[in-house]
C-alpha positions as YAML, in Angstrom:
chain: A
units: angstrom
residues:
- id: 1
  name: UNK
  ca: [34.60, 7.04, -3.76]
- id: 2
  name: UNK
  ca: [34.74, 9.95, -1.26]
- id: 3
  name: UNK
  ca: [37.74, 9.05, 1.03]
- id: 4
  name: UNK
  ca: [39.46, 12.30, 3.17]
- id: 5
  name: UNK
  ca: [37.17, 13.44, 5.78]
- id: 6
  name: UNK
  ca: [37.07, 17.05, 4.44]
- id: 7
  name: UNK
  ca: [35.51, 15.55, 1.18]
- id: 8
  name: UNK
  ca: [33.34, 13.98, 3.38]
- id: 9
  name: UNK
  ca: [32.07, 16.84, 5.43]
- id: 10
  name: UNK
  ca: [31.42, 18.78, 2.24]
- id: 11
  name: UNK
  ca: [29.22, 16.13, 0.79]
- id: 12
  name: UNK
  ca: [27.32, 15.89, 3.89]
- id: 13
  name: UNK
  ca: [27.12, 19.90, 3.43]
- id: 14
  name: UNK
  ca: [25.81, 19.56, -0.27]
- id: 15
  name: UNK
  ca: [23.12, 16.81, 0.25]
- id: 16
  name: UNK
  ca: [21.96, 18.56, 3.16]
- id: 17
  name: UNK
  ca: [21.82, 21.97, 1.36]
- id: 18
  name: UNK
  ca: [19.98, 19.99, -1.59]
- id: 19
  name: UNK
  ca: [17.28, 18.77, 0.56]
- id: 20
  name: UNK
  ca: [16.52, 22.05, 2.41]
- id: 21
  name: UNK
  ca: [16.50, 23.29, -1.53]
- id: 22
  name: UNK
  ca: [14.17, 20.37, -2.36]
- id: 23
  name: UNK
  ca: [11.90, 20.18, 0.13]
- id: 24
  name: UNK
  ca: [11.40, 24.26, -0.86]
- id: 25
  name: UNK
  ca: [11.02, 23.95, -3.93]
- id: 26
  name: UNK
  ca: [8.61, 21.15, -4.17]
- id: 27
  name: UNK
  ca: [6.04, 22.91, -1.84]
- id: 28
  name: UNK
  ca: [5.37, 24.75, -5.44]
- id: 29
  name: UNK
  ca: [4.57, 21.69, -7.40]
- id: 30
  name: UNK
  ca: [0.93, 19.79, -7.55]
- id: 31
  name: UNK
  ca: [-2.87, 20.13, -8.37]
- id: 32
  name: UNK
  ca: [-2.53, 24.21, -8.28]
- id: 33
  name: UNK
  ca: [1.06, 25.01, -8.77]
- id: 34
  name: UNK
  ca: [2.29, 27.94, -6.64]
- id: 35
  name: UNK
  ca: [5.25, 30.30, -7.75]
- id: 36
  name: UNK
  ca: [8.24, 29.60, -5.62]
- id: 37
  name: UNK
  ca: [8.92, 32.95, -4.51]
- id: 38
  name: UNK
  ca: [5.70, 32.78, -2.94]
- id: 39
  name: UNK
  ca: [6.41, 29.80, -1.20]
- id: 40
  name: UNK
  ca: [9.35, 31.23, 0.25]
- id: 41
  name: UNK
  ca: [7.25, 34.35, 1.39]
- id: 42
  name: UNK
  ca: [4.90, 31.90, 2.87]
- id: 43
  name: UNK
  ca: [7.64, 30.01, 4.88]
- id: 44
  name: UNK
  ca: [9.25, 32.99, 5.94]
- id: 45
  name: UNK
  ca: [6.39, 34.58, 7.17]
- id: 46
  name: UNK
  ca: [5.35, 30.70, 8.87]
- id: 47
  name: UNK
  ca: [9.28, 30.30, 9.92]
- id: 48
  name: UNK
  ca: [10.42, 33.80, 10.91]
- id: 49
  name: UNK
  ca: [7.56, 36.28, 11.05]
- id: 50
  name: UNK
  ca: [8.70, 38.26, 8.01]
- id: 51
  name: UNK
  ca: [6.07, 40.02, 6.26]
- id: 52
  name: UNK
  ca: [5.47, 39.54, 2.64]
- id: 53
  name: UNK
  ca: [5.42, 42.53, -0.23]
- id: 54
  name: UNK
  ca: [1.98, 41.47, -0.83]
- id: 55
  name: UNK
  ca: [-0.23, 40.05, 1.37]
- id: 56
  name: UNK
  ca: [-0.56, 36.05, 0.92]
- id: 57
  name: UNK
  ca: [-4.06, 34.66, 0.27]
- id: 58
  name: UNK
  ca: [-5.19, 32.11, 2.57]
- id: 59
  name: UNK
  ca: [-6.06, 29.84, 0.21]
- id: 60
  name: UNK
  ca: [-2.18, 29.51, -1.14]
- id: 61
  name: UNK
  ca: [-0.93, 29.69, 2.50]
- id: 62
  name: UNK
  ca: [-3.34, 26.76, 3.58]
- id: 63
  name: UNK
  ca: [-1.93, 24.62, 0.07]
- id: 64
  name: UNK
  ca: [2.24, 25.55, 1.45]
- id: 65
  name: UNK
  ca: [2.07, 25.01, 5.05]
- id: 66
  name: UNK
  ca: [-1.64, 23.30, 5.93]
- id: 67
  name: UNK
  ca: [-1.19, 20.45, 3.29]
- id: 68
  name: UNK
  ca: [2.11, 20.30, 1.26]
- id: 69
  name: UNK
  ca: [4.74, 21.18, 4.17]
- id: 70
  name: UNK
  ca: [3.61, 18.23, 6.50]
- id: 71
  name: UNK
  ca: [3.39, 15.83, 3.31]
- id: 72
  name: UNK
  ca: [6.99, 17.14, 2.07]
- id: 73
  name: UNK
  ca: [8.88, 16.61, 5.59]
- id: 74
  name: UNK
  ca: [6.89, 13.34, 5.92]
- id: 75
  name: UNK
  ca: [8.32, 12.20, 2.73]
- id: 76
  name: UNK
  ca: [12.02, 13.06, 3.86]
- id: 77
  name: UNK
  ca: [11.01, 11.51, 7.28]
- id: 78
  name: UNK
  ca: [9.84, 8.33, 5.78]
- id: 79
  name: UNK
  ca: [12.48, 8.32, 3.12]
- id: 80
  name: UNK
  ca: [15.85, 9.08, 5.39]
- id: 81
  name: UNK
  ca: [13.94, 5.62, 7.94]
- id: 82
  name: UNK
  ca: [13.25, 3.40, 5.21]
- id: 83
  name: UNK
  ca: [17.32, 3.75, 3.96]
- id: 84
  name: UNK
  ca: [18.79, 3.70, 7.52]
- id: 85
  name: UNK
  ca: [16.64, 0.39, 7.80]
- id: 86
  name: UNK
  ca: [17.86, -0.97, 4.62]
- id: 87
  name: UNK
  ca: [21.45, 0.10, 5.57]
- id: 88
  name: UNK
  ca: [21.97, -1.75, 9.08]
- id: 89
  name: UNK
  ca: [19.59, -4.97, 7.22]
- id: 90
  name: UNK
  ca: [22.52, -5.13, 4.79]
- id: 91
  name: UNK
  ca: [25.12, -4.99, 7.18]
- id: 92
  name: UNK
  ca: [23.66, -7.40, 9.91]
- id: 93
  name: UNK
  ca: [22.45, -10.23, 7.18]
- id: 94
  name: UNK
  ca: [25.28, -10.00, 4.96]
- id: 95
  name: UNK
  ca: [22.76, -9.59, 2.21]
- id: 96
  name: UNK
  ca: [23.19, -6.12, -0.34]
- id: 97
  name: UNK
  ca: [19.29, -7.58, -1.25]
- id: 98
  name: UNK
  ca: [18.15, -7.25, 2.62]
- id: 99
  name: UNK
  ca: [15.47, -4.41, 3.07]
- id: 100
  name: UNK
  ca: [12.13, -3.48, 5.02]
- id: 101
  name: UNK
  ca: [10.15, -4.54, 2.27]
- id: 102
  name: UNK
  ca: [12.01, -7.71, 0.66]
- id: 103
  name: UNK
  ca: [11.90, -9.21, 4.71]
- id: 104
  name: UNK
  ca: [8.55, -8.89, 5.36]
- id: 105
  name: UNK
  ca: [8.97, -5.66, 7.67]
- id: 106
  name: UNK
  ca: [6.31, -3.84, 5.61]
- id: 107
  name: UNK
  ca: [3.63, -6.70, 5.52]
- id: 108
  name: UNK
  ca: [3.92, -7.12, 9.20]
- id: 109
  name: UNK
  ca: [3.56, -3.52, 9.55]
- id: 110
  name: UNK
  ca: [0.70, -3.38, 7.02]
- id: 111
  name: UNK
  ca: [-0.62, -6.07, 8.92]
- id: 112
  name: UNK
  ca: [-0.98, -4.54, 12.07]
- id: 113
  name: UNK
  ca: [-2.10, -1.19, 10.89]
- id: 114
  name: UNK
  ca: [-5.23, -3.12, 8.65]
- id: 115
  name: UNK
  ca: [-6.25, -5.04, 12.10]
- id: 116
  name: UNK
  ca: [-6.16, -1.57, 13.84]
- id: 117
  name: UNK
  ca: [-8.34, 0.18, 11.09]
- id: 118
  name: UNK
  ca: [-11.06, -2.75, 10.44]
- id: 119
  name: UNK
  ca: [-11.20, -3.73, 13.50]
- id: 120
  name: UNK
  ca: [-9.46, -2.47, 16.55]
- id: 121
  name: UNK
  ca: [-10.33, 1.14, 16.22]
- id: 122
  name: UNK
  ca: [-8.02, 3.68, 18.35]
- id: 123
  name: UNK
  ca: [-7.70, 1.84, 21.52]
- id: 124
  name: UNK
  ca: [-5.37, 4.27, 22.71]
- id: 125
  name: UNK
  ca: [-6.26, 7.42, 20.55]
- id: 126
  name: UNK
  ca: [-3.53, 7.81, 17.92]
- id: 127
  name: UNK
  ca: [-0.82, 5.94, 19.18]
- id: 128
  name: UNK
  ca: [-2.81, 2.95, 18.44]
- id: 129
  name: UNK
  ca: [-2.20, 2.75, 14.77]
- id: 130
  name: UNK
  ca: [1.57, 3.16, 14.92]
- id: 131
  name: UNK
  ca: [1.86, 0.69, 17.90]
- id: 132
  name: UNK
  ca: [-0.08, -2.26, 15.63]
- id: 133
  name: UNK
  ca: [2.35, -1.65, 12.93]
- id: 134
  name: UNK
  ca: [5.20, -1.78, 15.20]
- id: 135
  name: UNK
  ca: [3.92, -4.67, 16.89]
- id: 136
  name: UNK
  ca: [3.07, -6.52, 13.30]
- id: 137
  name: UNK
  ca: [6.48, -5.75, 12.00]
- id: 138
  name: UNK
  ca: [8.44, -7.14, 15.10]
- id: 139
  name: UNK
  ca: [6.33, -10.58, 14.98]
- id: 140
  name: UNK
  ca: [7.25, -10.99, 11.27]
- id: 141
  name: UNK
  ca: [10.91, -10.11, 11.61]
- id: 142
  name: UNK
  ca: [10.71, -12.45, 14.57]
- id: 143
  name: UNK
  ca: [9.18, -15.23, 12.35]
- id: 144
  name: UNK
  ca: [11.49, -14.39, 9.22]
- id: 145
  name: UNK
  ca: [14.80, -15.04, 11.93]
- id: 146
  name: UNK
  ca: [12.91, -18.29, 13.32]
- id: 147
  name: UNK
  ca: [12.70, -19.68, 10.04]
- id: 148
  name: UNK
  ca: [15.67, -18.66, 8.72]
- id: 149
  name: UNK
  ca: [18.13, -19.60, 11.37]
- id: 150
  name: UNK
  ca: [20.18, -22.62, 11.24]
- id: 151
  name: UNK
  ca: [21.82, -23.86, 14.57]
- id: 152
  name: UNK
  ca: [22.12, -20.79, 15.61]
- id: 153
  name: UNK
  ca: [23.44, -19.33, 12.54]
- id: 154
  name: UNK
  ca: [21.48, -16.80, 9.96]
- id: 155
  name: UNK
  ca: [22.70, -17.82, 6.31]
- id: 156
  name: UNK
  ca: [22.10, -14.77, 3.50]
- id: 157
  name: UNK
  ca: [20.23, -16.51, 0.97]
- id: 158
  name: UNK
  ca: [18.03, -18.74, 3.79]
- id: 159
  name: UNK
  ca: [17.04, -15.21, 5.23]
- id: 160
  name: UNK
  ca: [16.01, -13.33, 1.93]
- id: 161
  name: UNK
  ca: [14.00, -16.68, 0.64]
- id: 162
  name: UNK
  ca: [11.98, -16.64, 4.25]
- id: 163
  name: UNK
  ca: [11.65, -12.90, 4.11]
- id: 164
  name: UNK
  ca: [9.72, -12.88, 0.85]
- id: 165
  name: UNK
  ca: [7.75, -16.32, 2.12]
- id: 166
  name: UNK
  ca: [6.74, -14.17, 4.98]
- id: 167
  name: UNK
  ca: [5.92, -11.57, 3.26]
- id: 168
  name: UNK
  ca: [3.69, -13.12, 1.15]
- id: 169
  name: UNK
  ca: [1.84, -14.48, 3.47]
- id: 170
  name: UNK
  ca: [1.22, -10.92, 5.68]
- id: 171
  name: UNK
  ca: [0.04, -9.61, 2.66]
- id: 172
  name: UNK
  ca: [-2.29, -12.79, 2.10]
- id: 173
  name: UNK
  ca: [-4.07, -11.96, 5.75]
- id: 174
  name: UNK
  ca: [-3.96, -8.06, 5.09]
- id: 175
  name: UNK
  ca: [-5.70, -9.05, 1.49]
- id: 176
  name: UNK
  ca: [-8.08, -11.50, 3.30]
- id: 177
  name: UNK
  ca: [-9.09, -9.05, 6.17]
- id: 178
  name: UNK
  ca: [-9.65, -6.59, 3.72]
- id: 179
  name: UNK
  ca: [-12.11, -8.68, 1.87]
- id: 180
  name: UNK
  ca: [-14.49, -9.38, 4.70]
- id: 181
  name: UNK
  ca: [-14.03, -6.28, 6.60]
- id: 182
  name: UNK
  ca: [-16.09, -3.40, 5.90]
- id: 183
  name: UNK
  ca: [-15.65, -2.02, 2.14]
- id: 184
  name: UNK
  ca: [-16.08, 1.37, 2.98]
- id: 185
  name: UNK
  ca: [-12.93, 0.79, 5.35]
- id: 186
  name: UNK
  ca: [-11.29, -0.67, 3.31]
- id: 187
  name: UNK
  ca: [-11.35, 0.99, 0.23]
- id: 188
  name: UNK
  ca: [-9.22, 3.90, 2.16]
- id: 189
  name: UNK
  ca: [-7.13, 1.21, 3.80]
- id: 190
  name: UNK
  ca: [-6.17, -0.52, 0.13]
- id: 191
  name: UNK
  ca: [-5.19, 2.78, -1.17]
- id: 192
  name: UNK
  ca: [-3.13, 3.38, 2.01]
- id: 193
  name: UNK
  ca: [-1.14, -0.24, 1.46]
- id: 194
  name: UNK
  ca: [0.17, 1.37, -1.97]
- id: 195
  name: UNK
  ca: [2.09, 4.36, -0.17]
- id: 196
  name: UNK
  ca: [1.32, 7.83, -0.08]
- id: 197
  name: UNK
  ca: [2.05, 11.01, 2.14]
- id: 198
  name: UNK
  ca: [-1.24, 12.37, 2.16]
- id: 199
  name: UNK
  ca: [-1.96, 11.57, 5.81]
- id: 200
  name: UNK
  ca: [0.41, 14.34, 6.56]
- id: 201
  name: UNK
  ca: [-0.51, 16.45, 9.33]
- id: 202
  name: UNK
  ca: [1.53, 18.50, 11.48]
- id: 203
  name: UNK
  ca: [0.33, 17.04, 14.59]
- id: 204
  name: UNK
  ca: [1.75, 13.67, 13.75]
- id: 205
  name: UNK
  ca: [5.26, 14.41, 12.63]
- id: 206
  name: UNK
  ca: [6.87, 14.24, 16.44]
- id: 207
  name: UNK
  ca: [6.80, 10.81, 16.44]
- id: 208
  name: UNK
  ca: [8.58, 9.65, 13.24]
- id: 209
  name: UNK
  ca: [11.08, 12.69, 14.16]
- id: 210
  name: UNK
  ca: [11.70, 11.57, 17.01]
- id: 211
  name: UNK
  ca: [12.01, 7.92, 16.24]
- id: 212
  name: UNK
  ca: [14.35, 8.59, 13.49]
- id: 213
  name: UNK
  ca: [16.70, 10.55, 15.54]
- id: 214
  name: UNK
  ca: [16.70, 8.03, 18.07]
- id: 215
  name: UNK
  ca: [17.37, 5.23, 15.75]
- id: 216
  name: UNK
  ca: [20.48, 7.12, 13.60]
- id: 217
  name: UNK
  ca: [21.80, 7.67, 16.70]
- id: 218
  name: UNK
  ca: [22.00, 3.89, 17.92]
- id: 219
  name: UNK
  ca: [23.07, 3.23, 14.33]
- id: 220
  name: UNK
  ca: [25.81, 5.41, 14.38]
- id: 221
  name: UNK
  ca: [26.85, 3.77, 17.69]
- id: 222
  name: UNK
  ca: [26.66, 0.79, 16.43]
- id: 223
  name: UNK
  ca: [28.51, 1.38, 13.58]
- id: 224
  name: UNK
  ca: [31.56, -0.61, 14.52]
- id: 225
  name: UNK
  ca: [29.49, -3.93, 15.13]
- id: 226
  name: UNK
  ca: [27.91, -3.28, 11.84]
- id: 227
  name: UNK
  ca: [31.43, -3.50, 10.27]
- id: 228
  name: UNK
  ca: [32.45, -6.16, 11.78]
- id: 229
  name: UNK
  ca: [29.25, -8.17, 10.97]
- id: 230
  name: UNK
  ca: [29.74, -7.00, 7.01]
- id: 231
  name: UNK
  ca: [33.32, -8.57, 7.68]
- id: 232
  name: UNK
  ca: [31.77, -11.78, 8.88]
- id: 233
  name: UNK
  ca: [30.69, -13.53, 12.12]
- id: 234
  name: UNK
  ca: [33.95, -14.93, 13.26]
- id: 235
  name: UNK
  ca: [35.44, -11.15, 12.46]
- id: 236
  name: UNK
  ca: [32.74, -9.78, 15.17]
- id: 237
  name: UNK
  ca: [33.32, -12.10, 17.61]
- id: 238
  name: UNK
  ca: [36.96, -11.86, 17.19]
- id: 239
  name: UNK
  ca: [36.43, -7.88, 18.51]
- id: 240
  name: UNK
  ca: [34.94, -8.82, 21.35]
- id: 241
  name: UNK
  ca: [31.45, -8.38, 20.24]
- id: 242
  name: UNK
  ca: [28.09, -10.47, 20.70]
- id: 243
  name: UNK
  ca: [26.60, -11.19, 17.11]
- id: 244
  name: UNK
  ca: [23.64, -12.22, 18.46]
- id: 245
  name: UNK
  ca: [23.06, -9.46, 21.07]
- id: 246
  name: UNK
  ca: [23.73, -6.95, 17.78]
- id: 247
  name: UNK
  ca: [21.09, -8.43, 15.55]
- id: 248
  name: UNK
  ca: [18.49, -8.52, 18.55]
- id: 249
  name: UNK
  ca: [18.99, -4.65, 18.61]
- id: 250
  name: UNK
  ca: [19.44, -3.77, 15.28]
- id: 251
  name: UNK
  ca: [16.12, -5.78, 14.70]
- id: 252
  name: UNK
  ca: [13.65, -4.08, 16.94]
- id: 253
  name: UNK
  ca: [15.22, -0.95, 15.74]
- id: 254
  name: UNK
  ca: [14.37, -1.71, 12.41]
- id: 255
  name: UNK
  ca: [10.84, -3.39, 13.22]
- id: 256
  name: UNK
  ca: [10.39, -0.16, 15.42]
- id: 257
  name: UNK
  ca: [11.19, 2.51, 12.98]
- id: 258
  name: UNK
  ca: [9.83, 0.86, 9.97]
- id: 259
  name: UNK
  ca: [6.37, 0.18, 12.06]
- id: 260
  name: UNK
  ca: [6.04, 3.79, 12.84]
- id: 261
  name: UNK
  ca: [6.64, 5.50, 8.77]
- id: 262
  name: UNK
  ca: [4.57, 2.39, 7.90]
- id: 263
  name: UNK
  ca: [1.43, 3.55, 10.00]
- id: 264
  name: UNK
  ca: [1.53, 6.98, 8.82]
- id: 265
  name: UNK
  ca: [2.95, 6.31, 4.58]
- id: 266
  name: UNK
  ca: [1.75, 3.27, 3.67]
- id: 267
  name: UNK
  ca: [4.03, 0.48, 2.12]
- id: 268
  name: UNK
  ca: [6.81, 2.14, 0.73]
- id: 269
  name: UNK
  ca: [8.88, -0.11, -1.05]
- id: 270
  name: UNK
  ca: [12.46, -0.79, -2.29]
- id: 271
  name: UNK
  ca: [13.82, 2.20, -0.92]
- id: 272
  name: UNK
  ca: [15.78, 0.46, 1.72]
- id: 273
  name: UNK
  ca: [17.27, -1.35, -1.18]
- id: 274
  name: UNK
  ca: [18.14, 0.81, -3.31]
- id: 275
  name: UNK
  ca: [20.02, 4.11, -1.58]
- id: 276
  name: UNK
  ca: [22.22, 2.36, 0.54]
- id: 277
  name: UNK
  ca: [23.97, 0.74, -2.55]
- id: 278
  name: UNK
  ca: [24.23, 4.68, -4.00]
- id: 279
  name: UNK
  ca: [25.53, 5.50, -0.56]
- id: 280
  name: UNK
  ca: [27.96, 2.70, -0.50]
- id: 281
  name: UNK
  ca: [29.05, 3.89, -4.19]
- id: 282
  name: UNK
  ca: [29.82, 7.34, -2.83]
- id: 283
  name: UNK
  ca: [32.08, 6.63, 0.42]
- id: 284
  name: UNK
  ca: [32.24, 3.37, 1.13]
- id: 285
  name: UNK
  ca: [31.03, 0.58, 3.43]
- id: 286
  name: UNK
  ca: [32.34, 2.47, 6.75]
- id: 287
  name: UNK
  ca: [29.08, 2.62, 8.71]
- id: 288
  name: UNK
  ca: [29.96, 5.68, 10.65]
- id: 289
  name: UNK
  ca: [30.07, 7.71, 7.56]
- id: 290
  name: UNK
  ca: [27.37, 5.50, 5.44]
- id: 291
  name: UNK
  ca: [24.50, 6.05, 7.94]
- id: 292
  name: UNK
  ca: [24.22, 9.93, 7.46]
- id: 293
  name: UNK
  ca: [24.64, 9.63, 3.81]
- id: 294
  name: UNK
  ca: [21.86, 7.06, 3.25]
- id: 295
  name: UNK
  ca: [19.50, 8.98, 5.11]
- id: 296
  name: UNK
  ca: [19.85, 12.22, 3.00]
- id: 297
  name: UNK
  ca: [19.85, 10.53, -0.20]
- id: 298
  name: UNK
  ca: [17.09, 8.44, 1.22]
- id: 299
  name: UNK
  ca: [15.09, 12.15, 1.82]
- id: 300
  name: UNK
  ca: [16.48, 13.40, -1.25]
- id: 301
  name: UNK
  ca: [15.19, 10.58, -3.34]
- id: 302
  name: UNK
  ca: [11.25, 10.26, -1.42]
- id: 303
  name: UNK
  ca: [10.52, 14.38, -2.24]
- id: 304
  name: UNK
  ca: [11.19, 13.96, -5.71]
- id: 305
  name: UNK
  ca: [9.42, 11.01, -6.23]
- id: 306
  name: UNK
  ca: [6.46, 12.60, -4.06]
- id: 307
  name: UNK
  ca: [6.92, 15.33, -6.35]
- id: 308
  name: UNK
  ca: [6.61, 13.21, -9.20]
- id: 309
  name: UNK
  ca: [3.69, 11.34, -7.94]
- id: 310
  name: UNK
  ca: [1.35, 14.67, -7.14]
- id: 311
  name: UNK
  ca: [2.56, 16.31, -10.71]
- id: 312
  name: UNK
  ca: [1.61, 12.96, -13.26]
- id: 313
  name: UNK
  ca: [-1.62, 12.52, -13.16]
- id: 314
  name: UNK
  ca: [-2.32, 15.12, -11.42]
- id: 315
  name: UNK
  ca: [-5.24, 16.56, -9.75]
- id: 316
  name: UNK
  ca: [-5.21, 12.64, -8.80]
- id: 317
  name: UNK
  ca: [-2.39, 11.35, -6.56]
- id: 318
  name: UNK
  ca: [-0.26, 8.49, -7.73]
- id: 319
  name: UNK
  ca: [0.44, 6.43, -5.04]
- id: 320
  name: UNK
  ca: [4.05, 6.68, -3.83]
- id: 321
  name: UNK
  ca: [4.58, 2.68, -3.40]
- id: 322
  name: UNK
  ca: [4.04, 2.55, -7.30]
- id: 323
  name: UNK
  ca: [6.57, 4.56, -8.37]
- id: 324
  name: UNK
  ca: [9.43, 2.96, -6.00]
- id: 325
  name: UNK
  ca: [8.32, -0.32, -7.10]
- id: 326
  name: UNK
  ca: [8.80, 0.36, -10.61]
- id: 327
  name: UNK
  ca: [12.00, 1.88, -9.74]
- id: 328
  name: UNK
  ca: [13.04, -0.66, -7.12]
- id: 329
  name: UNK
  ca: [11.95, -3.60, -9.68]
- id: 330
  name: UNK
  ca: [14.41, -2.58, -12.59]
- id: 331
  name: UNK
  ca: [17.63, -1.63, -9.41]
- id: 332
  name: UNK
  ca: [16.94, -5.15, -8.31]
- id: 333
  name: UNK
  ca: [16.96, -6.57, -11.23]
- id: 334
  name: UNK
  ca: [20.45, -4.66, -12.36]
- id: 335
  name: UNK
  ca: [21.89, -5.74, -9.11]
- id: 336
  name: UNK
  ca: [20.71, -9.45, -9.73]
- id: 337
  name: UNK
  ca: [22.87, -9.42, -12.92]
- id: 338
  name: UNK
  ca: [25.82, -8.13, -11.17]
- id: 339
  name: UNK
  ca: [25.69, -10.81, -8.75]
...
C-alpha cells in the first residue's frame, strides 16, 4: 500500500501518463487497424496544427478522430463515473459489494432511457434521453433506500438484497416495454442495454465531462464524511456530521452521474465494483486520495476492455456490458469467498 504523499503523487503521475498512452494507442486498434504513428500524426495535426510528412487520407482521419476518438474518451468518461459511483456506494452503505449496477442504479437508468426511446421521443431535443435516465435512476435508488431502511437506519446486507430485488424488477419493465413497443426500436434499444461506446459523438461529450468533474469534486469534498461513514454511523455523528444529510447527497450524485454515462453507454456493469477494491489495494481507504485513483484505473480499465471488445470479433462489436460482466461475475465471486 502506497502511504507517503510523494509515492502518492507519482502514482497519480503514472496512471495518468498510462491513460493519455492508452487512450493513443487504442485509436489504432479495430475493424481497419491504423499504424500508431499515424494516429499520432492525425492527433497532432487535430490537436496542434502540425503538419504530417505525408499527407493523411481522409478516410483514416475520419476512423481516428470522427469515430474512434469520441468512443475512446467516452469509454474513460464512462469508466472514471461508473468507479467514483461505486467508490462513495461503498463508503456510504458500508457494503465493499455496493455498486451502480448491483443497486439497481443501472435498471432505473435503463428504464428511463427505454421509455424515452419507445415512447417519449426527444421532448427536449437531446437532453431528453439523459434526463429519463437520470430521473429513472433517482426513483430506483429512492425505492432501493425505502425498502431497505429500518427505523431510520440502512443495514448492509438489507440494502444489497433490495438493490438486486429492484433491479430485477426495472429490468422486468425495460424487458416488457421492449416487447410491445415497436421492434424496429427496439432491436437498437436491446443492443444499447448490453453497453457499448458506439454512440460516441463529439457533440455529446460536454455533458458527461462536465458531470464528472462536478461530481469528483463534491466527492473529494466529501471525503471526510465518507470516512467517517466507512468508520460507522455513531463515528460520523460523533464529528459533527449529519449521516442522513450525507447519503441524500451522495445519492443524487450517484443517481445523477450514473443516469447521464447510462443514456449515452448503455448498462455497463460491475465496474463500480470492481476498481475501487484495486484502488483500495493500492493506497488505502482514505477517500481524499481513493477518489482520484479509482477514477483513472476506472478509465484505464474501460479503454482496454473497449479495445478488447472492437478487436474479438471484430468487424462486429462486442458489446462492452458483456465483457465486464464476465469479468465482474468471477471478482464477485472471489470477493464472496473472502468474505
Amino acid at each position: 500500500m502506497i502511504r507517503s504523499p510523494r509515492a502518492y503523487r507519482l502514482l497519480l503521475l503514472v496512471l495518468a501518463l498510462a491513460l493519455a498512452l492508452s487512450c493513443a494507442a487504442s485509436l489504432g486498434f479495430g475493424a481497419a487497424p491504423v499504424p500508431l504513428p499515424r494516429v499520432l500524426e492525425i492527433l497532432g495535426q487535430r490537436l496542434f496544427g502540425l503538419q504530417p510528412e505525408q499527407a493523411v487520407s481522409s478516410a483514416q482521419d475520419s476512423i481516428v478522430w470522427l469515430i474512434r476518438a469520441p468512443r475512446v474518451v467516452l469509454g474513460a468518461l464512462v469508466g472514471a463515473g461508473l468507479a467514483l459511483v461505486g467508490t462513495a456506494l461503498q463508503a456510504v452503505t458500508r457494503n465493499p459489494l455496493a455498486d451502480p449496477h448491483l443497486l439497481g442504479v443501472s435498471s432505473g437508468a435503463a428504464l428511463g432511457a427505454v421509455i424515452v426511446v419507445l415512447y417519449l421521443g426527444e421532448f427536449i431535443g437531446l437532453l431528453s434521453l439523459p434526463l429519463a435516465a437520470f430521473v429513472g435512476a433517482l426513483v430506483s435508488m429512492l425505492l432501493v433506500l425505502a425498502i431497505a431502511s429500518r427505523g431510520g437506519r440502512l443495514e448492509s446486507d438489507r440494502l444489497l438484497l433490495a438493490g438486486v430485488a429492484v433491479s430485477f424488477v426495472m429490468m422486468a419493465a425495460s424487458n416488457l416495454l421492449l416487447f410491445l413497443g415497436d421492434h424496429h426500436a427496439a432491436s437498437s434499444v436491446i443492443f444499447w442495454m448490453l453497453g457499448g461506446l458506439g454512440l460516441a459523438r463529439w457533440e455529446l461529450l460536454w455533458l458527461p465531462a462536465l458531470c464528472l468533474m462536478l461530481a469528483l469534486l463534491l466527492l473529494i469534498g466529501l471525503a471526510r464524511a465518507l470516512n467517517a461513514l466507512m468508520a460507522g454511523e455513531h463515528s460520523a455523528v460523533s464529528l459533527g456530521l449529519e449521516p442522513r444529510r450525507v447519503r441524500l447527497l451522495v445519492f443524487v450524485c450517484a443517481s445523477l452521474l450514473t443516469g447521464v454515462l447510462v443514456s449515452l453507454s448503455g448498462a455497463i456493469g460491475f465496474v463500480g465494483l470492481i476498481l475501487p477494491h484495486v484502488a483500495r489495494f493500492l493506497v488505502g481507504a482514505e477517500h481524499r486520495r481513493l477518489l482520484p485513483v479509482s477514477a483513472l484505473l476506472g478509465a484505464l480499465f474501460l479503454v482496454w476492455v473497449d479495445v478488447a471488445a472492437r478487436t474479438l470479433l471484430a468487424p462486429q462489436d462486442l458489446p462492452i456490458g458483456i465483457a465486464t460482466a464476465a469479468i465482474g461475475g468471477v471478482f464477485f465471486v472471489l470477493l464472496l469467498r473472502r468474505r
